[in-house]
matplotlib code that plots the C-alpha trace (Angstrom):
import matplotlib.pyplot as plt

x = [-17.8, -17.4, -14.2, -14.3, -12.3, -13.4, -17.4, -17.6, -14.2, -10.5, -8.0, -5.1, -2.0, 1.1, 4.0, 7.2, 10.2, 11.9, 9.0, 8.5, 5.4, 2.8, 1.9, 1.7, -0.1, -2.6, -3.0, -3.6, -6.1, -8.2, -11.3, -13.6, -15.4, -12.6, -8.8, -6.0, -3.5, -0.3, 2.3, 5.3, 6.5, 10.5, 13.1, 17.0, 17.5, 20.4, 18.9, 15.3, 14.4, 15.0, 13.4, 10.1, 10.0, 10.6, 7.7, 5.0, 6.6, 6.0, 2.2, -0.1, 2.1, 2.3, -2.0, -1.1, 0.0, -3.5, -4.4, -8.6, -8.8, -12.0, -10.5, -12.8, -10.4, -6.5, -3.8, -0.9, 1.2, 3.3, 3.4, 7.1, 6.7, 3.4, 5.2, 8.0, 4.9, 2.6, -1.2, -1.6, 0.5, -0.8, -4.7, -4.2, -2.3, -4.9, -7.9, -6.1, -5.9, -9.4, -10.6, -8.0, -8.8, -12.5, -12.5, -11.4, -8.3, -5.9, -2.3, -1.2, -1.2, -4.7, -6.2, -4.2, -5.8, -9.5, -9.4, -8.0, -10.7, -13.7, -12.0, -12.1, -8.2, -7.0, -3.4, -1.6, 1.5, 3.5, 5.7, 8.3, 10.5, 12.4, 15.6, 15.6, 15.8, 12.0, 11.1, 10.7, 9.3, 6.5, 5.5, 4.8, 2.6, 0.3, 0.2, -0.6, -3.6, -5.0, -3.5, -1.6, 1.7, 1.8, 3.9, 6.7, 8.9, 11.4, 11.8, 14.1, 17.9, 21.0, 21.3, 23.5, 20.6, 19.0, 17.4, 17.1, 12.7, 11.5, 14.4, 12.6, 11.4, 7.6, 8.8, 10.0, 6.9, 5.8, 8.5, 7.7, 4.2, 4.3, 6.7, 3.7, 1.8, 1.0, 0.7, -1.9, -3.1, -6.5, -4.5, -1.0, -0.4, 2.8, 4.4, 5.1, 4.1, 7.4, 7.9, 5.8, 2.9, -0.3, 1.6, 1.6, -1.5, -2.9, -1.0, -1.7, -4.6, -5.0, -2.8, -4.6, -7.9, -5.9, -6.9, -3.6, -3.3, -0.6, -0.8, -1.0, -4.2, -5.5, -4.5, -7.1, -9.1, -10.2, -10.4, -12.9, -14.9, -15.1, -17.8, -19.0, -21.1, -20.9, -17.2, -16.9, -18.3, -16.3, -17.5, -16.5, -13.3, -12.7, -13.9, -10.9, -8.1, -9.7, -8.7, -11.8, -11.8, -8.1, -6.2, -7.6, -5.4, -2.7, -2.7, -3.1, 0.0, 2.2, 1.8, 4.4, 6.7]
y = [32.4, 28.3, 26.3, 23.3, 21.5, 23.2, 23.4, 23.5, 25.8, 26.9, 27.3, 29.8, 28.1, 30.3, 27.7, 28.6, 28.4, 25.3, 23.2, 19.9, 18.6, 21.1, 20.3, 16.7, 16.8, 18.9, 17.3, 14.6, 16.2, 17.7, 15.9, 15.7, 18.7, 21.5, 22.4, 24.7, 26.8, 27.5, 30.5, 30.4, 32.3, 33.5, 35.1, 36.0, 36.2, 34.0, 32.3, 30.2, 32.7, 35.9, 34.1, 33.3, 36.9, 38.0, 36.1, 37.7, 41.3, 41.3, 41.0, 42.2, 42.0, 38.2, 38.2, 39.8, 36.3, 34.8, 37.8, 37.7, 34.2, 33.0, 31.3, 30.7, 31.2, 31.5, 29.1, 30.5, 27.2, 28.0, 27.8, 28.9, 32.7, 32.7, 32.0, 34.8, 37.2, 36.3, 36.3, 39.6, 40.3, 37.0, 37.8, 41.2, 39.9, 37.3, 40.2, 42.1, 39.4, 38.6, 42.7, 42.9, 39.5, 39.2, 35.7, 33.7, 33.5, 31.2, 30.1, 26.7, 27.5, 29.2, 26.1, 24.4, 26.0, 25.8, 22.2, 21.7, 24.3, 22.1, 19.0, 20.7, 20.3, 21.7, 20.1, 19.3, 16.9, 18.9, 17.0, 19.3, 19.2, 22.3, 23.1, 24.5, 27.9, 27.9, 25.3, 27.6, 29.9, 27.6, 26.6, 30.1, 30.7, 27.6, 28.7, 32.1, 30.6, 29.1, 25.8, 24.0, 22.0, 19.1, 16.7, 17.3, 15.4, 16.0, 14.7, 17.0, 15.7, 17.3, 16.9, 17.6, 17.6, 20.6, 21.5, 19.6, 19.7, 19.4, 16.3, 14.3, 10.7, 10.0, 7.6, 10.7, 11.8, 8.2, 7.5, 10.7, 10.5, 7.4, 8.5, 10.7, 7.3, 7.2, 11.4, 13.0, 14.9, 15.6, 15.8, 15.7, 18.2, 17.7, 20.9, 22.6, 21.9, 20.5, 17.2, 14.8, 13.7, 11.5, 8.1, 8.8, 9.8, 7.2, 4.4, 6.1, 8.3, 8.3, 8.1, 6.3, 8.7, 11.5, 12.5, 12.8, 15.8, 17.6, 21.3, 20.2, 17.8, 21.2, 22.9, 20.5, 20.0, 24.0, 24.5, 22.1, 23.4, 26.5, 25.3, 22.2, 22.7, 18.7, 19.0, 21.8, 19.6, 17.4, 14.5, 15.9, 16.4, 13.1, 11.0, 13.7, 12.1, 8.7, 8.9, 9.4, 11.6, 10.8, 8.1, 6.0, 8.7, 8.6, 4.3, 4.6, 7.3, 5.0, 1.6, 3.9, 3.2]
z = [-27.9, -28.4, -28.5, -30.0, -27.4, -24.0, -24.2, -20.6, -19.8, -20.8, -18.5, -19.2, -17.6, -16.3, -15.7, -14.2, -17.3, -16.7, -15.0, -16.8, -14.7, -15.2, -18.7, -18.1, -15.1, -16.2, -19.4, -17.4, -15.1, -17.6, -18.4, -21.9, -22.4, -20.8, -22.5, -21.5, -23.0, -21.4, -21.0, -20.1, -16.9, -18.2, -15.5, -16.4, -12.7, -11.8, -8.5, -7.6, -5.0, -7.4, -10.4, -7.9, -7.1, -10.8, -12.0, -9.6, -10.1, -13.7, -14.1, -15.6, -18.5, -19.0, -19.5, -22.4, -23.6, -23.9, -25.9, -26.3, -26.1, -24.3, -21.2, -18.5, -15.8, -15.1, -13.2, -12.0, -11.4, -9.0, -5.6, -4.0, -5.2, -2.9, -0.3, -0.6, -1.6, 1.3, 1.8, 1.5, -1.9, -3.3, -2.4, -4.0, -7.5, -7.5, -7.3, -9.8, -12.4, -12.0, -12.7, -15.3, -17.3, -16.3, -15.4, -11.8, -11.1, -8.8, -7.4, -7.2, -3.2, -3.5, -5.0, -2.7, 0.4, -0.8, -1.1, 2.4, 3.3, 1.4, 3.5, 6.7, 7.3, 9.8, 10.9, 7.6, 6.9, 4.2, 1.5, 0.4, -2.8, -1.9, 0.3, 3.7, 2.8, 1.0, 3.3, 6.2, 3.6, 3.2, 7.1, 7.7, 4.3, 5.2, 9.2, 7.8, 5.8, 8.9, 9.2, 11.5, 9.9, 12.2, 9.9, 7.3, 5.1, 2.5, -1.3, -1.7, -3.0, -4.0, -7.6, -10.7, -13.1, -14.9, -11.8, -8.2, -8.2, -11.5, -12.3, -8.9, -10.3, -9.2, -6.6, -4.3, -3.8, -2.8, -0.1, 1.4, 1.6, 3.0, 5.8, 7.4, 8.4, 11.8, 12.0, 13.3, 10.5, 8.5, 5.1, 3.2, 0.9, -1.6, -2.4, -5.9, -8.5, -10.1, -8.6, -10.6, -7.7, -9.7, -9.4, -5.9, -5.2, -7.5, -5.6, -2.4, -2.0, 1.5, 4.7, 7.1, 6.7, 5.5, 1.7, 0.0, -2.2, -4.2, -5.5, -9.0, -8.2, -6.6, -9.7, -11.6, -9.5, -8.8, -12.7, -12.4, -9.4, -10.7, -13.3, -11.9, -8.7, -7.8, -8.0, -5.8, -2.9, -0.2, -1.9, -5.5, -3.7, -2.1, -5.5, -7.4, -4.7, -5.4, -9.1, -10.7, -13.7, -13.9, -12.8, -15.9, -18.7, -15.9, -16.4, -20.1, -20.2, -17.9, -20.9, -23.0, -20.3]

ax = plt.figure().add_subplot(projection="3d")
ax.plot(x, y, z, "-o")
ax.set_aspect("equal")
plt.show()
């Protein structure tokens, strides 16, 4: 079955309820030839942690949302829940999704770690958006996956906004990325995928030789891989942090600014 829009692929896109980056991001990210549809991940719970939780818990059920359409594979945009899950519950939602739907599936933190795999990362500075509480949450998910967290910094703040992640300006991500210069790390990784990351890592793609990633770059960037053999490549990889394929929409987006 053909799509007009998304000859070469269709992502299904899972995005947590009140997240305001995804959509734009991957809009963003998404080159001629593939499209995505999104669903929305809803929680009543009355906390981030128990919302998180609440969103993994109920799949399958939310595949019902994309229905038969013909989406090549499925994003799961979110990347704090797989840490309160762990590997192991995250590896075995992810293989159930995959048998259910029929198609690939990933996390925002599994795409995450396969491109720090295809670099060859193995010490990692982490960016973090969130609070202490999920930040220790976090350390022990990427240790778990096999890599070291020799760097961190925050872009977290206290705020009064609709929430204190997904109300961060684009220059939070910035300051903190540019904090790690000098570590001794084979990659930065920004965390979530609700703090707005591209400007950064359009202004600043590398730290030192350091690739500079973000889980929503991943996010794009796996959709990607999974049907283009070139892009699943370190070079493919390294061009993707570069810019190309996207940094171009993400100047023509910023002139309505």
């Amino acid at each position: 079955m053909s799509v007009a829009y998304a000859p070469k692929g269709l992502l299904g896109v899972f995005t947590p309820q009140a997240n305001t980056t995804v959509e734009p991001e991957i809009a963003l990210l998404t080159p001629p030839g593939y499209a995505w549809i999104n669903a929305r991940m809803v929680s009543g719970k009355d906390s981030i942690t128990a919302r998180l939780l609440d969103y993994m818990d109920q799949f399958p059920e939310p595949l019902a949302q994309f229905a038969n359409a013909p989406i090549t594979a499925i994003a799961i945009a979110c990347t704090g829940a797989s840490y309160l899950i762990g590997k192991d519950r995250e590896d075995a939602l992810i293989a159930d999704i995959e048998t259910r739907a029929g198609v690939p599936a990933f996390t925002g933190a599994t795409a995450s770690v396969d491109a720090l795999r295809t670099l060859g990362a193995k010490r990692i500075g982490l960016v973090s958006p969130y609070n202490s509480a999920l930040d220790a949450e976090s350390a022990g998910y990427w240790e778990s996956r096999g890599f070291t967290v020799a760097a961190e910094a925050s872009a977290y703040r206290e705020s009064s906004d609709f929430h204190p992640i997904y109300s961060l300006d684009a220059m939070a991500a910035e300051r903190a990325v540019k904090s790690l210069d000098g570590q001794d790390i084979d990659a930065v990784l920004m965390l979530g995928t609700g703090m707005p990351t591209l400007d950064a890592i359009a202004h600043v793609p590398f730290i030192g030789r350091a690739p500079v990633l973000s889980c929503m770059l991943c996010v794009g960037w796996k959709a990607i891989a999974l049907r283009d053999p070139g892009m699943a490549t370190r070079d493919g990889l390294i061009s993707w942090v570069g810019g190309e394929g996207w940094s171009e929409r993400l100047a023509r987006s910023r002139a309505f600014t």
